[in-house]
N, C-alpha and C positions, 0 to 999 in steps of 0.2 A: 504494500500500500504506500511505502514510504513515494517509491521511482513515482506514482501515480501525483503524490502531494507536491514534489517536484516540478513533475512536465507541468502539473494545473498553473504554478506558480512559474514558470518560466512563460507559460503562453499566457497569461494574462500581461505577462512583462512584455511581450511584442503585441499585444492588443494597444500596448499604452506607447507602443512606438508609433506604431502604424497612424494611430489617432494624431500623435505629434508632428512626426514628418507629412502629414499630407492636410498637416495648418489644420484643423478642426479642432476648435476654441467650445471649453464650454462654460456656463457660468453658475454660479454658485455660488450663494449667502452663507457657503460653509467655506473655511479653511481648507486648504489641501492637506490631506491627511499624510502623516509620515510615520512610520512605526518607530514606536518609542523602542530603545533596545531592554531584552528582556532580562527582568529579574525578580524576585521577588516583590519587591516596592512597586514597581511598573506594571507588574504582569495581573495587579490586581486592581489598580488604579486604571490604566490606559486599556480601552478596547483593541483590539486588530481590528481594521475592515476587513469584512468575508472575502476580500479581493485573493486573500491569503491561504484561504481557505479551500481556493480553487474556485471561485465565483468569480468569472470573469464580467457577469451583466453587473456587478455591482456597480459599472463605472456610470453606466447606464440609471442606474434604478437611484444612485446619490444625490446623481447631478436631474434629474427629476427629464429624462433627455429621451425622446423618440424619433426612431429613427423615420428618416420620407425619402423619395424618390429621387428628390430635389436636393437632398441634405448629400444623399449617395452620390451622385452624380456629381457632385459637386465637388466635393472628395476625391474620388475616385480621378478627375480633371486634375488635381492637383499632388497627385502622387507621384515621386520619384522615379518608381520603378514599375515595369509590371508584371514583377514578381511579387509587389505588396498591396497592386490593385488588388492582384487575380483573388489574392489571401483575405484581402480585405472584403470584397465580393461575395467568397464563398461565408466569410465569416458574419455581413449580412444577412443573408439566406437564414440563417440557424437560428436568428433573432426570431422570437416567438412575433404574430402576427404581422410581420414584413414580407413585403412578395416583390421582386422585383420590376418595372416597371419593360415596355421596349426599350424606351431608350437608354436603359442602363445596360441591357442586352447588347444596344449596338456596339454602346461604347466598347464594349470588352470583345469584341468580334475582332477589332484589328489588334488588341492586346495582347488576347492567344495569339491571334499566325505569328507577332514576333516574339514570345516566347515559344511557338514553335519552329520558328526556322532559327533558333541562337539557343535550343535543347534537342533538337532533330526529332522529336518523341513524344508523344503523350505520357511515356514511362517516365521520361526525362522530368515533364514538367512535374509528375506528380511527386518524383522523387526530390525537386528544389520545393516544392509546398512543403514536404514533408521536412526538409532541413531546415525551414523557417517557422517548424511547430504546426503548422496547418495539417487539422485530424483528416484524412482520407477515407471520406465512408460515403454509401452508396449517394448520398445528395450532390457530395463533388461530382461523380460520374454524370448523375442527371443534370447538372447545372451545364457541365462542359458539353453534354449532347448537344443541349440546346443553342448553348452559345456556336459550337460550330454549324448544326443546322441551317441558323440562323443568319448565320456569314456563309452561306455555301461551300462550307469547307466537309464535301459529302467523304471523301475517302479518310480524312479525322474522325468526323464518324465513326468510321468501322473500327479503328483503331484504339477508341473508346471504349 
């Protein structure tokens, strides 16, 4: 269980990157939280946020924050890489009542082909999601159908 508390607390730690480098500002009547270090005196005094916990929406459910089509897109415009859209995308997706709109579809249509022609593979890309913590389960698979379907990229497709 320990590796499990781990990876939860590492990928909430590139949720809080991904938020950061792609400029998405949020606001809040609260303090930013920072964990007090642990001891006795503190450990009874100071709470941890659940972020710690492996509760990655808490950044979400803090900062009182929902996600939109428009908020996504918007984000996603302004991300470095697109290895941290594609993460950031599927990592939307997973957000309870979020669906993603076409035009966030389109957006990520030319995202993939250059992560597919600079990882030559759909094995490839899943295997760089997977070095940047991004969990691989079957919604990745259906999110990447559609996005290639969608870009006419049919023989990706199969490869899917």
């Amino acid at each position: 269980m320990l590796w499990q508390h781990n990876r939860s607390l590492f990928y909430a730690t590139q949720i809080r990157k991904i938020f950061r480098s792609c400029s998405l500002r949020f606001t809040s009547s609260s303090p930013a939280m920072i964990p007090a270090p642990i001891s006795d005196k503190t450990h009874k005094t100071h709470k941890h946020p659940p972020e710690y916990l492996g509760q990655d929406s808490y950044l979400l459910k803090e900062f009182k924050f929902t996600l939109t089509p428009e908020i996504v897109h918007s984000t996603l415009l302004n991300c470095p890489s697109d290895l941290i859209a594609l993460s950031f995308f599927l990592w939307c997706a997973k957000r309870p009542n979020y669906f993603h709109d076409s035009q966030g579809f389109a957006h990520m249509v030319p995202v993939v082909t250059r992560l597919k022609s600079r990882y030559k593979s759909v094995k490839g890309i899943l295997g760089q999601l997977y070095s940047v913590c991004c969990v691989i389960k079957a919604q990745t698979f259906l999110l990447l159908l559609e996005i290639c379907w969608r870009g006419g990229m049919y023989d990706m497709v199969f490869e899917v």
